[in-house]
C-alpha positions in Angstrom: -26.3 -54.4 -11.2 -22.6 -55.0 -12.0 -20.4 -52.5 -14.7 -18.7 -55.2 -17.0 -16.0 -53.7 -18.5 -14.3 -55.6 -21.5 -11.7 -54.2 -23.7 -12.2 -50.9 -22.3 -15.6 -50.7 -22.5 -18.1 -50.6 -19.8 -21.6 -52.1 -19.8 -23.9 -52.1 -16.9 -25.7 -55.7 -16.6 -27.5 -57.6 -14.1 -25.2 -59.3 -11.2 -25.7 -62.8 -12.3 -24.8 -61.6 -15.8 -21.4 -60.2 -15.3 -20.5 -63.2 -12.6 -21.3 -65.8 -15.2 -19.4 -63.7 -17.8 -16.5 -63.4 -15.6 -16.4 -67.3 -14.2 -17.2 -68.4 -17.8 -14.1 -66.7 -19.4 -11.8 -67.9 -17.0 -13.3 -71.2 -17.7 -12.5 -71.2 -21.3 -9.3 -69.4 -20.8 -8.1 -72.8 -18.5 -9.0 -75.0 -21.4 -7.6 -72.6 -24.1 -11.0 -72.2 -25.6 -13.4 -69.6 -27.3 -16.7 -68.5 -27.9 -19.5 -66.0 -28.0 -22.1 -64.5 -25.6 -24.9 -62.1 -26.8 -26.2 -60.0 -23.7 -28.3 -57.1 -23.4 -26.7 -54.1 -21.5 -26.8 -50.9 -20.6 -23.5 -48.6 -22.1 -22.1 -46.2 -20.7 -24.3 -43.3 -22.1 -27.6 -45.3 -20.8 -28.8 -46.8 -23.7 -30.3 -50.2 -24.0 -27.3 -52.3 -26.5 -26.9 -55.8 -27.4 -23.4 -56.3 -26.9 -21.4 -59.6 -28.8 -18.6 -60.5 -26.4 -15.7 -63.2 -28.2 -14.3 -64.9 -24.5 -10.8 -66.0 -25.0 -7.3 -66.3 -23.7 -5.9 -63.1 -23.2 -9.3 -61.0 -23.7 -9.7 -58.4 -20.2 -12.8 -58.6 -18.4 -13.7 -56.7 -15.1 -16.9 -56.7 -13.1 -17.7 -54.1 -10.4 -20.2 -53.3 -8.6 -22.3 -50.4 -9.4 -25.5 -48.1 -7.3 -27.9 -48.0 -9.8 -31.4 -48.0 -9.7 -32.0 -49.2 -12.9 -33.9 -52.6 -14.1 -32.3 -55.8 -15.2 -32.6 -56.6 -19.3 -33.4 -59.6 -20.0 -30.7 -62.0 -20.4 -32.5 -65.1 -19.3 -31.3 -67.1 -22.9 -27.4 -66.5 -22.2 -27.6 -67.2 -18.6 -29.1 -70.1 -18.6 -26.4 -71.4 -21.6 -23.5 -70.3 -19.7 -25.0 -71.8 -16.7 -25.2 -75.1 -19.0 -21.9 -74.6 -20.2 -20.5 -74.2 -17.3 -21.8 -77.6 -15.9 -20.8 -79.3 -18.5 -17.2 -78.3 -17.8 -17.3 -79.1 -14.2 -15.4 -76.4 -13.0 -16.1 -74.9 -10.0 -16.1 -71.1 -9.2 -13.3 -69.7 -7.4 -14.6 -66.4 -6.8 -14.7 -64.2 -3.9 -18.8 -63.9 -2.7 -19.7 -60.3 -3.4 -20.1 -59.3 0.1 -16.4 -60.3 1.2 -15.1 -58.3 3.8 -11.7 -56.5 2.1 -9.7 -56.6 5.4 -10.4 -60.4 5.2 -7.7 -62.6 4.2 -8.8 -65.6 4.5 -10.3 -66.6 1.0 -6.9 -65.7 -0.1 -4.9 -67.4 2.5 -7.4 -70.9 2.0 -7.2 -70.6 -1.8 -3.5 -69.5 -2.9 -1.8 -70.2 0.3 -0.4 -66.6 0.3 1.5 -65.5 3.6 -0.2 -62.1 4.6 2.1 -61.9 7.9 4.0 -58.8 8.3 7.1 -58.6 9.8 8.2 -55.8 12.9 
């Protein structure tokens, strides 16, 4: 389970979720588009919500991982458009996996061609 926060709010969602939500709006923020995704979510007091999400240029959205034990709602519907979506644009995700090492460079290095050599 990932915490989603969007415009200051948090919701706790299923990992696939919140990385679909995340590579989707960057998708539609390259292209200068818009739209809508319905999930089901957990907020921050623990109750079950359905949350209405408007991607776009400019809107914040963070995922993070979270220890929780409790069970995935079902978002199966706005996955699987998302997923579809997403194919259709033919973007490809340029995302760190989840179980990157933080004193690991390389993605970085590969990817943005940063310099991460320090000087003595």
């Amino acid at each position: 389970m990932m915490n989603l926060t969007f415009v200051g709010k948090s919701l706790l969602v299923g990992d696939e979720v919140a990385e679909l939500v995340i590579e989707y709006a960057a998708t539609l923020a390259r292209s200068g588009g818009a739209d809508t995704v319905r999930l089901m979510a957990y907020d921050a007091g623990g109750d079950e919500v359905q949350a209405l999400l408007l991607l776009s240029q400019g809107a914040p959205i963070m995922a993070e991982t979270s220890h929780t034990d409790r069970p995935e709602l079902d978002n199966r519907d706005i996955v699987s458009y998302m997923k579809q979506r997403l194919a259709r644009s033919g973007t490809v995700s340029f995302g760190l996996p989840l179980d990157h090492q933080p004193d690991s460079t390389s993605a970085f290095e590969d990817d943005y061609s940063f310099n991460f050599e320090t000087t003595a």
